[in-house]
N, C-alpha and C positions, 0 to 999 in steps of 0.2 A: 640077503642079496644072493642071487643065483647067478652062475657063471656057464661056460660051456666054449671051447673050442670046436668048429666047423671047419669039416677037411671037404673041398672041390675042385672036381674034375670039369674043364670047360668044356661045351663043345659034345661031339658024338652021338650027333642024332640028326633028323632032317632040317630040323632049324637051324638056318643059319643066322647068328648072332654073334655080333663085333663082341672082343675081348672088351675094350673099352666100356660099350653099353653096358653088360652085367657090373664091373665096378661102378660103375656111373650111379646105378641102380641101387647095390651094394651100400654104397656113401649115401643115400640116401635113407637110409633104415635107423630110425632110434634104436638104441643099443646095441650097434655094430659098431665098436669101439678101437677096433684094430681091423685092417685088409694088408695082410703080408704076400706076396708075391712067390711062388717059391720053386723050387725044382725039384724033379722026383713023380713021385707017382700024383701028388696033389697040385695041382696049380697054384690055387688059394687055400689064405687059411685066416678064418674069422674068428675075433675073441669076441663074443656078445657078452653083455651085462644086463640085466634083467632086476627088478626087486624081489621076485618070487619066481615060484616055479609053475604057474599060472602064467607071466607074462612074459617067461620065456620061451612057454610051448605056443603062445601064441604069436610069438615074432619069427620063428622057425616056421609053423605050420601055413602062418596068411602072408607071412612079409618077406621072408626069406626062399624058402622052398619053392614059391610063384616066379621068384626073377628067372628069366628065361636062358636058355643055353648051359644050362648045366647038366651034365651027363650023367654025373652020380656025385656021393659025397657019405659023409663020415661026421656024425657028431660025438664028441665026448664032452662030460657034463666035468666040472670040476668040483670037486668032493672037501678040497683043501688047499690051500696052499702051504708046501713045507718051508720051504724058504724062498724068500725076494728080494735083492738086493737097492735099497734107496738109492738116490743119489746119479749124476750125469755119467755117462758112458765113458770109461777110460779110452 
């Protein structure tokens, strides 16, 4: 299984495109498993899930990176996980 968090910046070009549509879009992607909202220099931030490293340059390169109004962005690929906490949110 391949992982990867996606950092984006909305917006910033001549296209103008609703905040809404790109989520819309977003939710619509197999292996876009998390859209967190955020503040700071990123707007969004995507956790995808992939079964390899094959199908996850493929959902970046045709599925993801086409959605429209994003200005720039930041992928890190996930190498491991050190620690995860099970269990519902205190």
């Amino acid at each position: 299984m391949s992982r990867l968090f996606h950092y984006i910046s909305i917006g910033g070009d001549e296209r103008v495109v609703r905040f809404e549509d790109a989520l819309e879009r977003l939710r619509g992607i197999d292996g876009v498993r998390e859209i967190h909202l955020t503040t700071g220099e990123w707007d969004i931030i995507l956790r995808v899930v992939a079964a390899d490293t094959d199908r996850l340059r493929e959902l970046m390169f045709e599925r993801i990176a086409e959605t429209e109004g994003f200005s720039r962005s930041q992928t890190m690929v996930i190498l491991g996980t050190d620690y995860e906490q099970p269990g519902p949110p205190l």
